[in-house]
N, C-alpha and C positions, 0 to 999 in steps of 0.2 A: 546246734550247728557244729561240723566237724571243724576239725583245728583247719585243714589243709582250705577248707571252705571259704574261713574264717583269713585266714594268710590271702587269700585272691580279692575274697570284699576287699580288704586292707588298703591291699595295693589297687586298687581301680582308682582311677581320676575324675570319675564318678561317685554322688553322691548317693547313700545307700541305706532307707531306714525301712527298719520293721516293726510294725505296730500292731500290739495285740488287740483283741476285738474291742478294747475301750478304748480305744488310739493310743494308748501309754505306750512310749516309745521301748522296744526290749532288746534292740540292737540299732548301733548307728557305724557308719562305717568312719576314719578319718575327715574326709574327703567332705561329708553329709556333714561334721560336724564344723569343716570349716567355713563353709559356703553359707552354714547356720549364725557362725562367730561364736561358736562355744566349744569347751572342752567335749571329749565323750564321755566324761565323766559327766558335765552337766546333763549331756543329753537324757541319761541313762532315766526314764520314769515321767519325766516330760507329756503330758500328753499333746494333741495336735492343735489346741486351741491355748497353748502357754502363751503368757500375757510376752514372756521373751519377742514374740515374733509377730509380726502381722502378713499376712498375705495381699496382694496388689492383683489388680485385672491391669490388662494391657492399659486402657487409657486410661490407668494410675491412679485408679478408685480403689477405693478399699473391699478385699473380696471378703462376702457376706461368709461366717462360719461354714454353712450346713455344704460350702460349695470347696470349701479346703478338699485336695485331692484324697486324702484319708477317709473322708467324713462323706465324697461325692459315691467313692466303692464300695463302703459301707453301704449305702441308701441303694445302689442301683445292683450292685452284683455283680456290675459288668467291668473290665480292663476299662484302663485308659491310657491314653496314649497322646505322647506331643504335645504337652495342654503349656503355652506359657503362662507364665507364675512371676508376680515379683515380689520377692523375702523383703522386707521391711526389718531391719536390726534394731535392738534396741542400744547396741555397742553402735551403731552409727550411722548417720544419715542419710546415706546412699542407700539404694535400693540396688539388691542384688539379683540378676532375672535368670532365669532356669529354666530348662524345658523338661517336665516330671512325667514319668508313665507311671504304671503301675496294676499292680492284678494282686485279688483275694486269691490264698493258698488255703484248700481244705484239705482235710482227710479222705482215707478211703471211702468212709462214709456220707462223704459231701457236707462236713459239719466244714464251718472257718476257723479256721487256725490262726492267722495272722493275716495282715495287708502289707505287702512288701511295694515300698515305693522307691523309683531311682529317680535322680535330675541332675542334669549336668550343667555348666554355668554359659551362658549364650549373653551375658552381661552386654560383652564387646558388638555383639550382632545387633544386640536390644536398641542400644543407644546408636547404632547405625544407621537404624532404620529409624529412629525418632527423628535424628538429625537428615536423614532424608523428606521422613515428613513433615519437619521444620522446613527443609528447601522447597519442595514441593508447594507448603503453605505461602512460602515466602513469594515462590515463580507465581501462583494465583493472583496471590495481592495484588504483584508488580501488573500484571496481564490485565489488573481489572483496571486499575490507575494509570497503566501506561495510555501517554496521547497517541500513540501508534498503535496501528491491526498489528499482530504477533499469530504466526502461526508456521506450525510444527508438520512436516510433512516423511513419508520411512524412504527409503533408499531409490523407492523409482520414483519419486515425487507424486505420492499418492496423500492426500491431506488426512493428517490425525490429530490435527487441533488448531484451535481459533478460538482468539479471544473477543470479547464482546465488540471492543473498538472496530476489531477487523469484520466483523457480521455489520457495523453501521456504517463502513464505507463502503461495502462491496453491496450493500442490499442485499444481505444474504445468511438464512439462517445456520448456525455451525452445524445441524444434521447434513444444509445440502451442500455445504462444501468439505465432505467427508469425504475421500476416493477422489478421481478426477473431475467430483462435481462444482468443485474451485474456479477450474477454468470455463466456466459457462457465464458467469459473470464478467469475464474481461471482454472488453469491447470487441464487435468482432473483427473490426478493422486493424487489432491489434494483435489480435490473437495467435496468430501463427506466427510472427515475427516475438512474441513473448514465448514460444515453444522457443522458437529457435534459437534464442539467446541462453535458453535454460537448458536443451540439451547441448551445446556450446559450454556452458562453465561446467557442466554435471562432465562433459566428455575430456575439460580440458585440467581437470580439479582446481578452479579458480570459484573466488567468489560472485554468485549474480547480482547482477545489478541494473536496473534499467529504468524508465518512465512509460508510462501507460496507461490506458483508461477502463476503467470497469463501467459497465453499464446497469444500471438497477433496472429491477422491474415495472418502475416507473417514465422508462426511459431516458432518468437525468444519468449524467454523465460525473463520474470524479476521474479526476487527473490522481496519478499514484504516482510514488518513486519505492520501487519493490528492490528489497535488496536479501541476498540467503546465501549463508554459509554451511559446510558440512561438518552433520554430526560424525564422529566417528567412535567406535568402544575403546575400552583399553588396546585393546592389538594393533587398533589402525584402520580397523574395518568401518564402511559405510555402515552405519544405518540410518543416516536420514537429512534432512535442511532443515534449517530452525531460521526465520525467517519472519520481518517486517513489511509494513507498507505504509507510508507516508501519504496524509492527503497534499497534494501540491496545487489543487483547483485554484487557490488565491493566486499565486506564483502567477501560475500558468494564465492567466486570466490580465496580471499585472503585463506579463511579456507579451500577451497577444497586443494587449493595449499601445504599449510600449511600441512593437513591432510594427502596428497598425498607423501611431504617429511618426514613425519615421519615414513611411512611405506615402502616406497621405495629406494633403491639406487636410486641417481643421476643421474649415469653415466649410467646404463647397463637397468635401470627402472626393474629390478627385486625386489622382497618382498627383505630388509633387514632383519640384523639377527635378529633384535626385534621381528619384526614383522611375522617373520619364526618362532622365536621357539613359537610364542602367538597362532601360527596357528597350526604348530604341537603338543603341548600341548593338544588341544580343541580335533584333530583328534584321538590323542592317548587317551582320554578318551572317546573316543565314540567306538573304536572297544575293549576299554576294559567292556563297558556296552553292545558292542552287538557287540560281535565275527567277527571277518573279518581281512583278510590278509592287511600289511602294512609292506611297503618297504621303508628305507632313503637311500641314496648316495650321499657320500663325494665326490667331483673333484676337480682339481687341475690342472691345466695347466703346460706342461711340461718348464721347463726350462724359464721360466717369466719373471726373472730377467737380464735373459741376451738378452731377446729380447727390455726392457726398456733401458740397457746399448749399444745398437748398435746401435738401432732407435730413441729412448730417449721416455720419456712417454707419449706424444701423440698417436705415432704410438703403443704406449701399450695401451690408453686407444680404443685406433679402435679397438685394435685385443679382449678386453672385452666385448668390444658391440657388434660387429660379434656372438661372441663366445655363446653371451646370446642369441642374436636372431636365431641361429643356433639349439642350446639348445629348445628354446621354442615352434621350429616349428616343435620337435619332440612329444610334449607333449600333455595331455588332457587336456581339460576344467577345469576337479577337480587337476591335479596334480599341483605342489610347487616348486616354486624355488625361490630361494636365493644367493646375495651375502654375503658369512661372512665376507669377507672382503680379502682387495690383491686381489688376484687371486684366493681363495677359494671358491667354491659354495659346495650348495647342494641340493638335491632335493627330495622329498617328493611325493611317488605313493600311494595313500588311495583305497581299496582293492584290491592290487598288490604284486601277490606273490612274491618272490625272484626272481626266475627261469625268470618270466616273467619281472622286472625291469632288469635283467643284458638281455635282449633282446633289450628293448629300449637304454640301455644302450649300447650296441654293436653298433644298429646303429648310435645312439649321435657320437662313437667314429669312426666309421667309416668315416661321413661326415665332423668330423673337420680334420681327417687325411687327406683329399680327397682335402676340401678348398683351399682357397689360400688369403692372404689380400693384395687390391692391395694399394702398396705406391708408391710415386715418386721414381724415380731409380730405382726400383725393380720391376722383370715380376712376383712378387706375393712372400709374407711372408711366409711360412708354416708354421704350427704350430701343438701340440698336446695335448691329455691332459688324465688324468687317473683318474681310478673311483675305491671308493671302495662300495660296496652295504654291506648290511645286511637287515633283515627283523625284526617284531616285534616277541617276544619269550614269551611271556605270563606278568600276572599281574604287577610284580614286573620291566618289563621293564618303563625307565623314557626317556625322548628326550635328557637326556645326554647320558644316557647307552646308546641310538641307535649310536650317533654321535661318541661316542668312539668307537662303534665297528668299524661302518664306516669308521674312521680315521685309525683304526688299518689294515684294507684291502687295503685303499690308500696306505698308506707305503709300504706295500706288493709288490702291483703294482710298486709304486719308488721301490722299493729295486730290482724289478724282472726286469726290464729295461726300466719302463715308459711305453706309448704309449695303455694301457692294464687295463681289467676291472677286480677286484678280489671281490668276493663274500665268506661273512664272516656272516653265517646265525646265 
């Protein structure tokens, strides 16, 4: 090797060995020798399998001899190229990684001369990417244990990953919510209104966040709360939402309940009085902005308390619930009923003249005179009940005024002998 040759290996920051055809090393440059942890002087006659060093494969096995990069161009004849390597020291416990080519030099004869290998030190890359796929491992874990769906979607909201949790609430295996095949499992009633909230945070760079339903191919239903913020690289730039989903079905199911008890009796599942007058209210201001007939009617079940004192309140709450379902299957789609409470109802006909509510009313009364409740001991309870109607009278009427009138034609009815509808327009 020339001197000027020799001064270039020297200086390269590259490591630099030449090995003659029995691997014995016959030049090492600096560089080769530090990356090694020995002098060049050690190196000097060294061959490739010195107990000094040991060779590593990427997932940090120990590389078999015959596969050492010297011993591999030997066997095959051919270059190599970019092969990572990690030096194992005997001076110290870390493992140093490298990335070695290398190519057989012949003669003009095509005899081998030597094996010249270079590698330079990729240490800092090495353990980058371990500690990546340390995180990476770590994000799996989390994904498989997390009690939330987790899924990972690129820049247009095109899905590129789901975790197992999110394939068992959504009914849905991770191949088919690949691309936009995500959104085929949201309820369809939901669907477009979950677009529009996500291009809405995507258009306004806010976080999404919303509640909605997916539907499985079973046709059950889970309630979600989907929430996704955005990925972005080093510079700032989109590339993607990284994003959960909560099942809320319990929630959701506690609030209908909930929901359902505040506007309903219990017992009879007719509108409470709350919930009656919020409704009559709304009604009465709509035929007062746009003209139209409306009818309420007080009821009352005849004699109540002495069917709770004979039979005891059980057999009074049956003869309630009959009475409602009796009631209800005489009515419209639009019309209103109500427990106020005891034995008090009322009911509410939205454009229904007087004339024409004491007609539904007659039958109502009809069928409960007619009934019978059946209890133990008894070939059937009888029972009855009385109504008083009134209709709406212009602006100044309010949902008390009606209900007073109401109440004021009930009594009538008590007072006239029960059993009987009285109408007080």
């Amino acid at each position: 090797m020339h001197t000027n040759e020799r001064e270039i290996l020297n200086s390269l920051r590259v490591g630099v060995v030449v090995h003659a055809t029995d691997t014995r090393i016959v030049y090492s440059n600096p560089m080769a020798a530090e990356l090694l942890g020995l002098t060049e002087d050690q190196m000097q006659g060294k061959t490739a399998i010195d107990p000094t060093w040991h060779f590593c494969l990427e997932d940090g096995s120990r590389m078999a001899k015959e596969d050492y990069p010297v011993n591999r161009i030997l066997k095959t004849k051919q270059d190599l190229k970019d092969l990572t390597v990690g030096i194992q020291r005997s001076t110290t416990q870390d493992v140093c990684w490298v990335q070695v080519s290398g190519f057989a030099e012949v003669d003009l004869q095509g005899v081998l001369q030597h094996v010249v290998v270079s590698f330079h030190d990729i240490t800092d890359r090495q353990n980058a990417l371990v500690r990546l796929r340390q995180s990476e491992d770590l994000f799996r874990t989390l994904a498989i244990a997390a009690p939330v769906g987790i899924f990972h979607t690129d820049a247009d909201g095109n899905c590129v990953y789901v975790n197992e949790r999110w394939c068992l609430i959504a009914g849905m295996q991770a191949a088919e919510a690949r691309g936009t095949g995500w959104t085929k499992s949201i309820h369809p009633q939901d669907r477009e209104r979950v677009g529009d909230l996500w291009y809405q945070a995507a258009t306004h760079d806010r976080p999404f966040l919303a509640e909605y339903r997916f539907m499985r191919p079973d046709q059950s239903v889970v309630w979600v709360i989907g929430q996704a913020s955005a990925e972005r690289d080093p510079v700032g730039k989109l590339v993607g939402y990284v994003g959960t989903i909560t099942d809320i079905s319990a929630r959701k199911e506690l609030e209908s309940k909930l929901e359902h008890q505040a506007h309903y009796d219990f017992l009879t599942e007719v509108y409470n009085r709350g919930q009656f007058m919020a409704l009559a209210e709304r009604e009465l201001l709509r035929v007062k902005r746009y003209p139209a007939p409306l009818s309420l009617v007080a009821i009352d079940l005849d004699h109540f308390k002495a069917i709770n004192d004979q039979y005891g309140h059980d057999v009074g709450d049956q003869v309630l619930r009959e009475f409602s379902l009796l009631c209800r299957s005489k009515l419209r789609e639009q019309d209103l009923m109500a427990r106020l409470g005891g034995e008090e109802f009322a009911l509410l006909f939205p454009q229904t003249h007087a004339e024409q509510a004491m007609e539904v009313v007659e039958r109502m009364r009809y069928a409960i005179e007619a009934s019978a409740i059946k209890i133990a001991g008894s070939s059937g309870l009888k029972y009855t009940a009385s109504f008083g109607v009134t209709c709406f009278r212009g602006v100044n009427d309010t949902v008390d005024t009606l209900l007073r009138r109401a109440d004021e034609a009930l009594y009538q009815a008590k007072h006239e002998g029960r059993n009987r509808a009285v109408l007080r327009g």
